[in-house]
Residue frames as qw, qx, qy, qz and C-alpha x, y, z in Angstrom:
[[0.513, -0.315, -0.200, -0.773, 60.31, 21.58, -19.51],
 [0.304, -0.165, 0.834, -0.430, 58.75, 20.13, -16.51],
 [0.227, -0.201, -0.866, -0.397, 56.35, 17.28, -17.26],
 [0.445, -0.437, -0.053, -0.780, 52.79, 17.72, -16.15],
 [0.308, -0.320, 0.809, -0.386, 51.55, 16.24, -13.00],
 [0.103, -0.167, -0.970, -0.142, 50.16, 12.79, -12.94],
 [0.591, -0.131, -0.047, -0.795, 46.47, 12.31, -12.92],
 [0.406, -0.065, 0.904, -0.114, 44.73, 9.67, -11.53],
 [0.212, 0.111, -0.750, -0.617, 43.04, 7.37, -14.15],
 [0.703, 0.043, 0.194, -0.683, 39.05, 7.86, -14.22],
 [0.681, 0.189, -0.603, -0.370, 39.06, 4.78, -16.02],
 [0.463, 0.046, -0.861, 0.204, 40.23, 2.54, -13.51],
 [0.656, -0.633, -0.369, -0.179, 37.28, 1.54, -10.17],
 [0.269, -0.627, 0.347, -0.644, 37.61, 3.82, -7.40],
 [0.321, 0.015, -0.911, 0.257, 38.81, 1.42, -4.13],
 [0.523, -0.570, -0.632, -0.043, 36.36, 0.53, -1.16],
 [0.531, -0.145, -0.488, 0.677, 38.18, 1.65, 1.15],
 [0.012, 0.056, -0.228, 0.972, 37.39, 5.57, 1.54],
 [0.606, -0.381, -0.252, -0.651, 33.45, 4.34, 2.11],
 [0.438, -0.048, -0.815, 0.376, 34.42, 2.38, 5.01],
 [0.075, 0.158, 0.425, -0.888, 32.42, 5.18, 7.21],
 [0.536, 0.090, -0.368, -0.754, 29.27, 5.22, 4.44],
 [0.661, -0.005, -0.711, -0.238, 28.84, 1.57, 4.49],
 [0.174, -0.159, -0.697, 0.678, 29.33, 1.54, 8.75],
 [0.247, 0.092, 0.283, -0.922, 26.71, 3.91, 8.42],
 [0.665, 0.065, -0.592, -0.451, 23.91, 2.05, 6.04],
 [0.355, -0.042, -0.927, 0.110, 24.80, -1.10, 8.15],
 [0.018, -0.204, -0.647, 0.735, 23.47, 0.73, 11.63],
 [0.370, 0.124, 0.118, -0.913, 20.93, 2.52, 9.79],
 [0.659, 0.060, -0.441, -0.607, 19.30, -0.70, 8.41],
 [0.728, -0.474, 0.291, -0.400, 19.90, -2.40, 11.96],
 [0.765, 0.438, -0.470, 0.046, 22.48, -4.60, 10.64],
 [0.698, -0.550, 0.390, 0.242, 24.91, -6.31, 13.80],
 [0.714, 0.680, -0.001, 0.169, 28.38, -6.02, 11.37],
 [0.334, -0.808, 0.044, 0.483, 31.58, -5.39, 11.71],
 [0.682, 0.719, 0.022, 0.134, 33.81, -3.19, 8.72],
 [0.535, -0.622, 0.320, 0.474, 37.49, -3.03, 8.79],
 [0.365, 0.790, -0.416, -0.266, 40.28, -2.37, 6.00],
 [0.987, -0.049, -0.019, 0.149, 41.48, -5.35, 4.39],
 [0.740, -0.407, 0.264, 0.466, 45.39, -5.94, 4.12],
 [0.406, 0.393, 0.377, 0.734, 46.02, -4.30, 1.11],
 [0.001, 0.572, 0.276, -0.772, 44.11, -1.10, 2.82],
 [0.275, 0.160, -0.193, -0.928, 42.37, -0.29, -0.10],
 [0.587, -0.395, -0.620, -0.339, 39.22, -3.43, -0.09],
 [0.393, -0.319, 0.443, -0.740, 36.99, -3.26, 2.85],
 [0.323, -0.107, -0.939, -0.058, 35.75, -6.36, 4.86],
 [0.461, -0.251, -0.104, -0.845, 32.62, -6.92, 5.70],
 [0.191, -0.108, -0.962, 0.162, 31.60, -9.58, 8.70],
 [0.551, -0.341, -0.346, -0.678, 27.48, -10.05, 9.07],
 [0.138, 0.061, -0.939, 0.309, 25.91, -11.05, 12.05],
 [0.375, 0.162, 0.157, -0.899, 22.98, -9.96, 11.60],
 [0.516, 0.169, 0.834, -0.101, 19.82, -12.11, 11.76],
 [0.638, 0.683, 0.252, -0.251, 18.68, -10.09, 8.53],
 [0.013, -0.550, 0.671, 0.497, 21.17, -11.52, 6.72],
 [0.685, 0.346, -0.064, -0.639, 20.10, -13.14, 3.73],
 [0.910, 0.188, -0.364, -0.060, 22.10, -15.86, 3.11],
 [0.810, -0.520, 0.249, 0.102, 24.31, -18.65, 5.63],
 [0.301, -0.559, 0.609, 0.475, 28.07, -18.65, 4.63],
 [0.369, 0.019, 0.784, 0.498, 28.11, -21.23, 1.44],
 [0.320, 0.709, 0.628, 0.014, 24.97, -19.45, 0.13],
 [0.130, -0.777, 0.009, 0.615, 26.61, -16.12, 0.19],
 [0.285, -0.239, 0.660, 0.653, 28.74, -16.20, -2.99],
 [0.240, 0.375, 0.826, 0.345, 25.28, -17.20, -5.20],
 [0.067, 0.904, 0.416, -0.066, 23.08, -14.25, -3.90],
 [0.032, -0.630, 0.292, 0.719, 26.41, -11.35, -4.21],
 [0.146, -0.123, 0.613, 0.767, 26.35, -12.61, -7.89],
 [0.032, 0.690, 0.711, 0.135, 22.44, -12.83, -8.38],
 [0.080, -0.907, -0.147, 0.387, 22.37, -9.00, -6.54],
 [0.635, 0.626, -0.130, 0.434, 25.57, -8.11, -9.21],
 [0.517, -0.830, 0.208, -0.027, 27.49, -7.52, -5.98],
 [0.762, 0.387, -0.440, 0.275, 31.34, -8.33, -6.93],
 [0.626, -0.554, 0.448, -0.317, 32.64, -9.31, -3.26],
 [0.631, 0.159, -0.758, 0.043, 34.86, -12.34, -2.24],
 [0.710, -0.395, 0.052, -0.581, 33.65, -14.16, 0.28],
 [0.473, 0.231, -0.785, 0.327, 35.36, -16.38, 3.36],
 [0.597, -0.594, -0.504, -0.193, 34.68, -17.24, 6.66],
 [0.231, -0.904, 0.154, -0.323, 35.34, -15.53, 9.89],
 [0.345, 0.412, -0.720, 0.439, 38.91, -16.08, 11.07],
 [0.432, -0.425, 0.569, -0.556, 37.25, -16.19, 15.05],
 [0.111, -0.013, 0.979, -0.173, 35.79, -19.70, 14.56],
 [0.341, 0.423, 0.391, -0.743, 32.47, -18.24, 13.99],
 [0.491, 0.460, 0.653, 0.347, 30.00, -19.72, 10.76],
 [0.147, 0.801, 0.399, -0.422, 29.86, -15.50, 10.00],
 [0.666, 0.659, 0.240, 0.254, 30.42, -14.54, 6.27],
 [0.448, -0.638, 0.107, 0.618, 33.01, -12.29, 5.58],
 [0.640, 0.720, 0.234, 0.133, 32.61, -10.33, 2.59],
 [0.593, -0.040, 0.328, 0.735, 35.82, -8.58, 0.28],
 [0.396, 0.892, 0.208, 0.071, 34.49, -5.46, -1.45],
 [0.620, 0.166, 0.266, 0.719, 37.46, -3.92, -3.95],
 [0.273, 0.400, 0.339, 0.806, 35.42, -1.64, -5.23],
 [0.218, 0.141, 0.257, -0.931, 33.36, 1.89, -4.73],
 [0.607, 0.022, -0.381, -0.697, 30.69, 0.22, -6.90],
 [0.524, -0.138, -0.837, 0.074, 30.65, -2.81, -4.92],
 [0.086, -0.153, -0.549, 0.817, 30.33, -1.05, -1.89],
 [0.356, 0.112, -0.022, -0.927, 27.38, 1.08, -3.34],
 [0.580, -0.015, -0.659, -0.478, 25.63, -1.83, -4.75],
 [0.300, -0.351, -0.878, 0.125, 25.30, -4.01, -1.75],
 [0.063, 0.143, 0.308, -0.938, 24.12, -0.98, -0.10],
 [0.390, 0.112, -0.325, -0.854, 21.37, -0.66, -2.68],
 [0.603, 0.022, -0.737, -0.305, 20.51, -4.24, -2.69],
 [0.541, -0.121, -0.708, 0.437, 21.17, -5.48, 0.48],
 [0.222, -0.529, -0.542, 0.614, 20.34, -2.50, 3.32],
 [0.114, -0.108, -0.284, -0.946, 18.54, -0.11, 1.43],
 [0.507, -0.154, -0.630, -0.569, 15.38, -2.07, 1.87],
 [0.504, -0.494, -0.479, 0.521, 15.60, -2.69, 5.89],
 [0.336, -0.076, -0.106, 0.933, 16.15, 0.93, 5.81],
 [0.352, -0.250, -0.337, -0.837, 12.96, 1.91, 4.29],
 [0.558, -0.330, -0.762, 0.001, 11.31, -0.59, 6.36],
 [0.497, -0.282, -0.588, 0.572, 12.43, 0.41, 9.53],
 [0.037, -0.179, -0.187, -0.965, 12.00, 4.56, 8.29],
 [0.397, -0.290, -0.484, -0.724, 8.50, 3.63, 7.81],
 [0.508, -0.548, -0.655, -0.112, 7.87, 1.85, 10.86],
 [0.408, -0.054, -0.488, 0.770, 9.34, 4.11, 13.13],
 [0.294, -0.256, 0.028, -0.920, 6.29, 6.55, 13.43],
 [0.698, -0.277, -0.488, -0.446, 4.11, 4.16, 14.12],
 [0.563, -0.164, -0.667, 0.460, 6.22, 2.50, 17.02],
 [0.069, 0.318, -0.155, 0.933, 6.13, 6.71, 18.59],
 [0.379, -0.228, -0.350, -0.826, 2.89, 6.54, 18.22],
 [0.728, -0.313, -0.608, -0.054, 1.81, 3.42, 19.91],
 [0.352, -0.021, -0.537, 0.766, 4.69, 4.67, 22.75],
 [0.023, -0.133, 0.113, -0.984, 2.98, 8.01, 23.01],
 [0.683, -0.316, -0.261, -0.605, -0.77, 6.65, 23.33],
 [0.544, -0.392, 0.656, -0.346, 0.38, 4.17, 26.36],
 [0.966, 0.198, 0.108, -0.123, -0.06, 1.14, 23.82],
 [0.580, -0.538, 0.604, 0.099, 2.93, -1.54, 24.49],
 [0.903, 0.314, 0.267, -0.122, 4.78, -3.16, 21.40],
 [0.414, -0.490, 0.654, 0.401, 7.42, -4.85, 19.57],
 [0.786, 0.561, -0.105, -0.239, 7.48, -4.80, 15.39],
 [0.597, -0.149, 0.706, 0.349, 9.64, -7.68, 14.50],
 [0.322, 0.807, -0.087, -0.487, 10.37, -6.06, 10.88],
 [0.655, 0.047, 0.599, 0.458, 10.99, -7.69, 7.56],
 [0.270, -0.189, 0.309, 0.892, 11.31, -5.50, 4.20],
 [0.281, -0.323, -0.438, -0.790, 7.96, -5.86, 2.88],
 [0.545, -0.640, -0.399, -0.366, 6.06, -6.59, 6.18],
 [0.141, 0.364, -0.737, 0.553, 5.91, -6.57, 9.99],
 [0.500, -0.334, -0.784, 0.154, 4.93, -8.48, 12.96],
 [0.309, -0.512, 0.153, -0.787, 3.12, -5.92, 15.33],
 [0.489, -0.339, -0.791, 0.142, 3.06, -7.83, 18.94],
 [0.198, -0.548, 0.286, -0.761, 1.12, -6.08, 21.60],
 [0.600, 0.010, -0.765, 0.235, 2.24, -7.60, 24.69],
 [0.417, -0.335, 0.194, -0.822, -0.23, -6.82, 27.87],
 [0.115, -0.101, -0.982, 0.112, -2.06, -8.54, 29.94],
 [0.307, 0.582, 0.610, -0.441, -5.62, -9.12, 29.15],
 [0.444, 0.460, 0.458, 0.617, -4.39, -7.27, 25.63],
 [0.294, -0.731, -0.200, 0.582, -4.79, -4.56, 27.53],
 [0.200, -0.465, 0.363, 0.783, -2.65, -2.76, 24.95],
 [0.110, 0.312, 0.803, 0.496, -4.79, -4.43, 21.99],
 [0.046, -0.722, -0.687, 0.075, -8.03, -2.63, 23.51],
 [0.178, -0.762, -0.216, 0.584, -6.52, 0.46, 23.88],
 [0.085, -0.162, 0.665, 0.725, -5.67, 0.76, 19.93],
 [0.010, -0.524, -0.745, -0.412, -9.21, -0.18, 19.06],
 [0.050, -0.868, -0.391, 0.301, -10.46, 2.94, 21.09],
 [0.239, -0.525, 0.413, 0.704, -7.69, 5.00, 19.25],
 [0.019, -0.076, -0.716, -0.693, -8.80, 3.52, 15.52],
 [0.387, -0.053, -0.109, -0.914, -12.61, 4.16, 16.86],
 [0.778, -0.235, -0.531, -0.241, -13.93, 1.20, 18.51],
 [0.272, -0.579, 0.426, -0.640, -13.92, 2.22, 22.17],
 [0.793, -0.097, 0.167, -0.578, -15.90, -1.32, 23.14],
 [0.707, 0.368, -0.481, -0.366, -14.30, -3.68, 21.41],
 [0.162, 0.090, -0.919, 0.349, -13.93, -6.11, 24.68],
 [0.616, -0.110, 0.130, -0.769, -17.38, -5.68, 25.35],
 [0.890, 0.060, -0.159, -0.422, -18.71, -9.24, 26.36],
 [0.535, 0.577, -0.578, 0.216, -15.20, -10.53, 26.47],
 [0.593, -0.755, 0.263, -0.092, -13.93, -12.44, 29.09],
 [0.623, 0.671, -0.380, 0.132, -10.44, -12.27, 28.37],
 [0.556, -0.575, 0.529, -0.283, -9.14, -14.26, 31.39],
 [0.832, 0.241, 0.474, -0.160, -10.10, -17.03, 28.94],
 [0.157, -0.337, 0.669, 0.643, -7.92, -18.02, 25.72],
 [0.242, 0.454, 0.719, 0.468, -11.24, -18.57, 23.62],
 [0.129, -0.916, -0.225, 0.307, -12.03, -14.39, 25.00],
 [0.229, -0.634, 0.422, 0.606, -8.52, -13.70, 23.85],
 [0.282, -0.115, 0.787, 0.537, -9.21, -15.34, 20.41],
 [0.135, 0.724, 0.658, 0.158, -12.28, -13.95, 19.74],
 [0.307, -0.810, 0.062, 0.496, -10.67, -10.31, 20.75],
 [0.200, -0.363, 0.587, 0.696, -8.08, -10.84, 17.89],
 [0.341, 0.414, 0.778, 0.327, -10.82, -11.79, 15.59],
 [0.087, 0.926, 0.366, 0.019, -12.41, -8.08, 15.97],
 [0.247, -0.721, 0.228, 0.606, -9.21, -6.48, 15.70],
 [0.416, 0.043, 0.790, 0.449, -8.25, -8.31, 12.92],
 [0.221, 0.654, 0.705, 0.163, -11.77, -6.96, 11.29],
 [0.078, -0.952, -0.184, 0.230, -10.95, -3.23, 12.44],
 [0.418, -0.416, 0.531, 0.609, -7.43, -3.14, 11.36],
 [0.354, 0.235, 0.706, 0.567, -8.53, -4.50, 7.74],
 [0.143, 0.877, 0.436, 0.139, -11.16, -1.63, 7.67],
 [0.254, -0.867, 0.048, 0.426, -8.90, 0.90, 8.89],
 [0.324, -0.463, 0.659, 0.496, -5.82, -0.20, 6.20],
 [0.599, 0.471, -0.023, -0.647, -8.40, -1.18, 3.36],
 [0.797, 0.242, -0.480, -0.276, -7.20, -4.45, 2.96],
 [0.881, -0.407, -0.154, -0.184, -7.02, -7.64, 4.88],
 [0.060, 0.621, -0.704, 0.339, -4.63, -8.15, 7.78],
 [0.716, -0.270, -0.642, 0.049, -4.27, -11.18, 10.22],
 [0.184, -0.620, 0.410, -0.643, -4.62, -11.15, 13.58],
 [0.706, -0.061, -0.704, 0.039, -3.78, -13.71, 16.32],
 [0.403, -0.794, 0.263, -0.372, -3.93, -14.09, 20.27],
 [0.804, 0.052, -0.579, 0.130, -1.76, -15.88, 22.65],
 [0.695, -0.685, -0.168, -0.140, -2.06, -16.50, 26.18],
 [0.351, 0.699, -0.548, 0.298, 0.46, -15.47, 28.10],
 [0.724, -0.217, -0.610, 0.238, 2.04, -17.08, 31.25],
 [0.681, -0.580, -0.166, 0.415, 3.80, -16.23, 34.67],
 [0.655, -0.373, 0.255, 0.606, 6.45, -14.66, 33.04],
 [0.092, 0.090, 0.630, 0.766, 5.58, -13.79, 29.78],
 [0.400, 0.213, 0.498, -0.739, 1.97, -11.83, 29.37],
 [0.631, 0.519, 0.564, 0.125, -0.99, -12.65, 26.71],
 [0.075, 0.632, -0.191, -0.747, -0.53, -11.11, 23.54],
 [0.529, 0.759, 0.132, -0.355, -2.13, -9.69, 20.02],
 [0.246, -0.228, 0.666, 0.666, 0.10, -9.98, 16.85],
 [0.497, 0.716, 0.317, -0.374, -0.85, -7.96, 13.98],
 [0.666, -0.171, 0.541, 0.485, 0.58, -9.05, 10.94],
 [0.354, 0.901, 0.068, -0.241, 0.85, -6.12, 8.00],
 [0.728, 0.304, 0.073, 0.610, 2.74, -5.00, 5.18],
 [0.333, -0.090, -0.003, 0.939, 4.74, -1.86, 5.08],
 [0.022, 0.324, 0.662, 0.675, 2.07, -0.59, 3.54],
 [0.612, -0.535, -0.576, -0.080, -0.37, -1.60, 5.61],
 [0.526, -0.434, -0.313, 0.660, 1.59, -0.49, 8.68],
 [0.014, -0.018, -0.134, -0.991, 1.85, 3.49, 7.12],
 [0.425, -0.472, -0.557, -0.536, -1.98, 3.36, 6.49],
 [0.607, -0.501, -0.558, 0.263, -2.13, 2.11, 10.16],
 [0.378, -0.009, -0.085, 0.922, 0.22, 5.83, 10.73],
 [0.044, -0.310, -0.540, -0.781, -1.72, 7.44, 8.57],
 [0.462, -0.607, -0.489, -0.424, -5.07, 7.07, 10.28],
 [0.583, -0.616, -0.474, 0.236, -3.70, 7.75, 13.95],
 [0.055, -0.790, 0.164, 0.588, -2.02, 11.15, 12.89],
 [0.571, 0.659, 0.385, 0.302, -3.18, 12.42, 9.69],
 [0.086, 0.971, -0.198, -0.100, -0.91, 14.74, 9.81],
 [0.590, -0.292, 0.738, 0.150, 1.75, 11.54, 9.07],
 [0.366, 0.370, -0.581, -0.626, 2.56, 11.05, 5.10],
 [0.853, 0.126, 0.209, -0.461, 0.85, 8.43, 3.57],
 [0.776, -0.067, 0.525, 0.343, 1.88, 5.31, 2.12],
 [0.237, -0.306, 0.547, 0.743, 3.13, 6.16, -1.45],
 [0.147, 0.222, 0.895, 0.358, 0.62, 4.87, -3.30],
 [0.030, 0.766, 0.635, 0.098, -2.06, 7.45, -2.04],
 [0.273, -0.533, 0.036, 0.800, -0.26, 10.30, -2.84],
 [0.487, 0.779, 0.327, -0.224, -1.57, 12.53, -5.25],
 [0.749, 0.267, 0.282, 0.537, 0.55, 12.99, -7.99],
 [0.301, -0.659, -0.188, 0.663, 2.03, 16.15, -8.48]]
């Protein structure tokens, strides 16, 4: 009698390796600089971070994979470079840092991306220096140009009226009335700062919001843009 064929054994953790394309993807999609390769054994996948949203510098690494339950060994980059090099064995390792690690840049980035469109599409200049639960909205113009042309967009057509924004106590009295429209528009309080710019570099606005805060901000310049979570109607 022939013997039956082998099976493979569910019991035992599925290797890294065949997510090597999953986890490439995640990295890009949560703006990660990375690179992922097969380790020597071809079945663990390495993982080198260069990305400034990495969370921890080489000797810290090891403390946050076991705080996140991330099982990963962890060395430094053969090139000379201080950049971490994680081990992942497993499929569940793999999945987990995902979850832990670039899941949360991912949502981040999701969420601002309408908003950036938006700003593009209305002629208002800016750059959202993005962190998981907030972001740094800079609108770089000169004269804030780009700041004024949002407050006629959130209903406040005027809001340089009086202003003489040639002046860095014009520009800083500017961000004070954004600051005040923003927090009415998003229903709770944002900051809002100016800074003269130079020769080289122009003046600019920085509006500082959560995620939240930033969707609301969506929200109200095309309501036809989901809302944040939180004012969804249950279903």
């Amino acid at each position: 009698m022939t013997p039956p064929a082998a099976t493979a054994d569910s019991s035992q953790p599925q290797t890294a390796a065949p997510l090597q394309r999953l986890l490439q993807d995640a990295l890009r999609e949560a703006g990660f600089e990375a690179t992922v390769y097969p380790a020597d054994d071809g079945a663990a996948l390495n993982l080198t971070l260069y990305s400034r949203h990495t969370p921890f510098a080489t000797e810290a690494a090891a403390r946050w994979l076991d705080e996140a339950g991330v099982v990963a060994d962890v060395t430094l980059d053969g090139g000379g470079s201080s950049s971490p090099v994680l081990t992942l064995h497993t499929e569940e390792s793999v999945r987990r840092l995902i979850a832990r690690l670039l899941d949360p840049w991912t949502r981040a980035y999701s969420a601002l991306a309408p908003l950036v469109d938006l700003l593009e599409a209305h002629g208002v200049i800016s750059d959202a220096d993005v962190g998981t639960h907030a972001v740094a909205l800079e609108l770089p113009d000169d004269m804030l140009a780009s700041a004024v042309i949002l407050a006629a967009l959130l209903g406040a057509p005027a809001i340089d009226a009086g202003l003489d924004l040639n002046r860095p106590r014009g520009l800083r009295r500017l961000a004070d009335r954004m600051q005040w429209l923003v927090t009415g528009v998003v229903g709770s309080e944002v900051t809002a700062t100016a800074r003269r710019g130079c020769a080289h570099d122009p003046d600019r606005l920085t509006l500082r919001l959560t995620i939240e805060q930033a969707q609301r901000l969506t929200h109200r310049l095309d309501p036809t843009q989901a809302p944040p979570q939180s004012d969804r109607t249950p279903s």
